[in-house]
N, C-alpha and C positions, 0 to 999 in steps of 0.2 A: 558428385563433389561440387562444393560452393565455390564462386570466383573467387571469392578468398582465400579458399584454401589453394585451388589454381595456382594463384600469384603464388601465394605462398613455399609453395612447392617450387614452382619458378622460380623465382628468389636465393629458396636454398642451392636448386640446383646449379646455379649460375654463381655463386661465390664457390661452388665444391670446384666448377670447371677452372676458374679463376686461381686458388688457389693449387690445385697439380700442376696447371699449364703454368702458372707465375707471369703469365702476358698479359692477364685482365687489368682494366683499369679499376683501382681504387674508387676515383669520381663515379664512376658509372655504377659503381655497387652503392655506393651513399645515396646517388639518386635513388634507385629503386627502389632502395628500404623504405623512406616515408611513402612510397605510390603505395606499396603491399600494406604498411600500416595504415593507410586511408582506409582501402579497400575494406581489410578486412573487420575495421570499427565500422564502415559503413554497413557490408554485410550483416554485423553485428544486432545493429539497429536497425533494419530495415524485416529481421527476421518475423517477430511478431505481426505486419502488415503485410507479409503474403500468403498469407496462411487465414483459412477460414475463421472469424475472429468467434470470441464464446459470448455469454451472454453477461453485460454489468449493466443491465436496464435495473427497476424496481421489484424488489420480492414481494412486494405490496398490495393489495389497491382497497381503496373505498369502494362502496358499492354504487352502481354503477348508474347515475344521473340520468333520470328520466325525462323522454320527451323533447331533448334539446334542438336547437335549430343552429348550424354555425353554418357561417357563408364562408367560403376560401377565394380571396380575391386574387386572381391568374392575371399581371402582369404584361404576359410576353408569352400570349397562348399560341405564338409559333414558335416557340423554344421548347424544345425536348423535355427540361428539368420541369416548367413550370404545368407540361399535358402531366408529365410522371407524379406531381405532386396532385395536382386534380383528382387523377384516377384511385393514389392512396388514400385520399381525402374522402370521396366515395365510399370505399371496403371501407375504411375503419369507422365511417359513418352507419354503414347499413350493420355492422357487426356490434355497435353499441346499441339501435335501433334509434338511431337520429336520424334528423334532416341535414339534408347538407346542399347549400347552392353555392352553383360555384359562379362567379360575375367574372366578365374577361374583358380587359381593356383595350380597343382597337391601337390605341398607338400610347405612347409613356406621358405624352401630353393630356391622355383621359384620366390618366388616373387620380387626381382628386375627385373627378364627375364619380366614378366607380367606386371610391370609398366614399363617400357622399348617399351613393347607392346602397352599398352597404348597410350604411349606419342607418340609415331612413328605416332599412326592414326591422331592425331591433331584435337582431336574430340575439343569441346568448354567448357567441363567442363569435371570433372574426379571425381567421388564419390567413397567412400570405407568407412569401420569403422572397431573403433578400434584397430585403430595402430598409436599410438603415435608418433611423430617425430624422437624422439632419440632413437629410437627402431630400425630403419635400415635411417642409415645417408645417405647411397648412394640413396635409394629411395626421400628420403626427398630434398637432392640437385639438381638429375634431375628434380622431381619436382618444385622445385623454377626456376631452368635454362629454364625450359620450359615457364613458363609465363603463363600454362593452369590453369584457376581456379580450386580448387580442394574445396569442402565440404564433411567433416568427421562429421559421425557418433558416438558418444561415447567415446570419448577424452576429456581429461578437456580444457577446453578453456583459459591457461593460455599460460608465457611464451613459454612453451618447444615448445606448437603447434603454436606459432604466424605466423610460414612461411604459414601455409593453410590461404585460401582463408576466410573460415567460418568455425566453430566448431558449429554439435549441440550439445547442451549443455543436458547431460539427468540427471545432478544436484548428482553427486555422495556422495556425502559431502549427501545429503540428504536419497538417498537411504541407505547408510551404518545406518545412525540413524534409520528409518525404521526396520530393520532388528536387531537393538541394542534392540529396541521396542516389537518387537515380541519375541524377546529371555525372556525383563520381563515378560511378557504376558504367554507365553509360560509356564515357570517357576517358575509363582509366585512371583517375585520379587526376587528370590534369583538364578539369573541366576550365572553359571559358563560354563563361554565359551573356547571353545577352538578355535581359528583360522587359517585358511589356507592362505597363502600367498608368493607371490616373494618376494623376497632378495630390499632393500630400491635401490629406482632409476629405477628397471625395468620397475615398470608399475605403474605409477601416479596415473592416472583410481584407481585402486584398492587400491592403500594406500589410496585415500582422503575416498574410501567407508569406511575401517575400521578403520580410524579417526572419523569417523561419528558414527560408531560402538559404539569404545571407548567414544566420549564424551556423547553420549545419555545415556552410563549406567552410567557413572558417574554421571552425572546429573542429573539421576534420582534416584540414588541409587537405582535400582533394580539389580544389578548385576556386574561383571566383567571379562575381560577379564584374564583368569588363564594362559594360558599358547599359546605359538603360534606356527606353522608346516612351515618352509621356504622349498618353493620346488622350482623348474625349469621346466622352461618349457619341458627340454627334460621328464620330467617326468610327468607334467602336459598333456601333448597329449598324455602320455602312459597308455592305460585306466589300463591295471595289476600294474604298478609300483605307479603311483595315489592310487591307492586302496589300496596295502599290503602298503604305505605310510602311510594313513589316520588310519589303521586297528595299525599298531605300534604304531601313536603317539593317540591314542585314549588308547591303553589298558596300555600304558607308563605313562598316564595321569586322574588315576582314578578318581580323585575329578571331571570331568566334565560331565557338565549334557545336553548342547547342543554345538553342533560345527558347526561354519560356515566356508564353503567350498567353498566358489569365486562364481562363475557360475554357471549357470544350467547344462555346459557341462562337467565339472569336478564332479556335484553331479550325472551324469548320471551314473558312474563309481564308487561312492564313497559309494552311497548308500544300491547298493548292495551287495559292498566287507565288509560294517559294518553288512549287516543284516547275510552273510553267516558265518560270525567272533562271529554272537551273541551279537552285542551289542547295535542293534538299542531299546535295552529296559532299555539302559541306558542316549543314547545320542539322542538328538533331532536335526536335520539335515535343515537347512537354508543354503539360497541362491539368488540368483537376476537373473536375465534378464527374467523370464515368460516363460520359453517354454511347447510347450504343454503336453509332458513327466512329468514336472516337477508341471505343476498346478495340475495336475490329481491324482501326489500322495497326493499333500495338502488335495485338497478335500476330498480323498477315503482315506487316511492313511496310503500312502506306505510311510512312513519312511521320507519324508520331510516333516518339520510344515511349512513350512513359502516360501513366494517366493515372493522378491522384482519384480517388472512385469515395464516395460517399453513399449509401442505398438509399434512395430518394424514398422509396417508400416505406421503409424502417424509420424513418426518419417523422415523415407522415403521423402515421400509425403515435409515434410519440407524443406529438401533439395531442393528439386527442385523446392521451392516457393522460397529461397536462392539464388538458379544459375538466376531462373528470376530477379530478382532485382538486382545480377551482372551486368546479362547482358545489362539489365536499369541503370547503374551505381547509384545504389540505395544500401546501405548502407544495409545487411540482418541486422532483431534485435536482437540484444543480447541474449535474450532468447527467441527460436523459440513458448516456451508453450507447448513442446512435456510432457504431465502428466506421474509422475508412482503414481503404486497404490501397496499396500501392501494385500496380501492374506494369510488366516490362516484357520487353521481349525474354529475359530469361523467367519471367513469372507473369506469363499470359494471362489473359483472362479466358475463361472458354470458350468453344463455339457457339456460337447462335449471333441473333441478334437483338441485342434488349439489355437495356443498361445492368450493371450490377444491381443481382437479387439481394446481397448480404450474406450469402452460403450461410445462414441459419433460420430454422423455422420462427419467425419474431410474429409472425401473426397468428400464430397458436397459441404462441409465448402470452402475448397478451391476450386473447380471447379465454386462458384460462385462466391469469389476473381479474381478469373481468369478471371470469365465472359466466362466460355465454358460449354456447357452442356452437 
């Protein structure tokens, strides 16, 4: 039986006891009703994402571009998401029978040297994620100067990013409701959030997620956002100053009862600076992208409830169904289909350890789009 219907059930039972006995209070039945009606419109919506998602990729493909060479420039190659993209980058390289190099940048401050690198080779496409256009201008203009098609992973697909070639799209705006969802879920409908986030204009990505956030509780009234953490990136890569960050504005902020923390690589840090602080028994700790660290506390109960999941390598794999239909001057679609899925302790992820697969076979999917075995 769904928490919903739980409540639900609760609910009735508790106006039946109210009315024989004639000593309930009125008030306290009014309250309840909107918690049970939160719940169970949140239930509602959240059904389709815990469940193995079906396939809305391409029924399509051109035929399949010979010979290509694309570099995938890795960022933040001690970052779980950016090895996981690597590795997809790879398989869907050698199963097209391209070349693929991958270039990895020692700190954030190489990265125009590295797309510089890049473009010098003249490979035929160029992949990366996660970095928005107006994040570093000079990367963004060589790249347009260059004329090399470029597909980003994980950037909204709106104006800021229009100079790239393709955007996949991993629906931010939707993930953030996700996550607004699990916080009522979590909480009973009487969520109190706190949020972690950059300064407006930094990172698009992340304001549309907790716009998504914001209007799921609204909308559902189950909750709201109380109060919010603006940080910086120089802080955000520093796992100590992240942590006593999160640990001040959490004991600053006693009315809150979950807090979401951006990423999975910021809650790798943030997690355990609240649990040595004391206070992961009062706040419930959310977050997105799926890594494997991070499903494994959902499941087992280290201190994060909830984890927005995206299949890094589904996601992958779409690009370079993208750069073929470039290279076929074939229009990539709008929405590649890459699914997320929402994980909680009532809707675990499985055991092992390894970020979400996608629970669908997509690299068969496409190999036989492709027409290669």
């Amino acid at each position: 039986m769904t928490l919903a219907a739980l409540v639900t059930v609760a609910v009735a039972l508790t106006g039946c006891a109210e009315a024989s006995s004639g000593g309930g209070s009125p008030n306290a039945a009014r309250s309840s009703a909107p918690s049970g009606a939160a719940l169970a419109k949140t239930e509602q919506f959240v059904a389709p994402y815990v469940r193995a998602p079906v396939w809305r990729g391409p029924a399509t493909s051109p035929p399949v571009a010979q010979a290509k060479h694309i570099v995938y420039v890795n960022q933040l190659p001690t970052q779980p998401l950016f090895r996981a993209i690597g590795t997809a980058a790879k398989e869907a390289g050698r199963a097209l029978g391209w070349n693929v190099t991958e270039l990895d940048a020692a700190t954030l401050n190489d990265l125009p040297e590295v797309f510089n690198r890049a473009i010098a080779q003249k490979p035929d496409g160029i992949v990366f994620s996660n970095l928005s256009a107006n994040e570093y201008p000079t990367i963004t203009a060589a790249l347009a100067k260059s004329k090399i098609p470029t597909v980003v992973i994980g950037v909204l697909p709106n104006q800021v990013n229009s100079s790239y070639t393709h955007v996949v799209d991993l629906h931010y705006s939707l993930q953030g409701q996700l996550i607004g969802a699990a916080a009522v879920l979590d909480r009973k409908a009487d969520a109190k959030l706190g949020v972690l986030g950059f300064a407006p204009g930094f990172d698009p990505s992340g304001e549309a997620l907790i716009a998504g956030i914001k209007s799921f509780l609204a909308s559902s009234g189950g909750g709201s956002v109380v109060a919010t953490k603006t940080i910086d990136v120089a802080t955000v890569t520093d796992p100590s100053a992240v942590g006593q960050s999160s640990v001040a504005f959490v004991q600053a902020n006693p009315e809150l009862n979950a807090f979401y923390v951006g990423y999975d690589g910021t809650s790798s840090t943030v997690v355990p600076a609240l649990r040595q602080a004391g206070l992961l028994n009062r706040v419930d700790v959310l977050a997105y992208q799926g890594d494997a660290q991070q499903l494994g506390w959902v499941r087992d109960g280290g201190g994060q409830v909830a984890d927005v999941a995206w299949s890094q390598a589904w996601a992958t794999w779409a690009a370079f169904d993208d750069f073929n239909r470039i290279f076929n001057n074939v229009t990539p679609p709008a929405d590649d289909g890459v699914p997320v899925r929402l994980f909680t302790k009532n809707y675990p992820p499985p055991a092992g350890s390894t970020t979400w697969s996608g629970d669908f076979a997509f690299r068969a999917k496409y190999k036989a789009l492709w027409k290669m075995s």
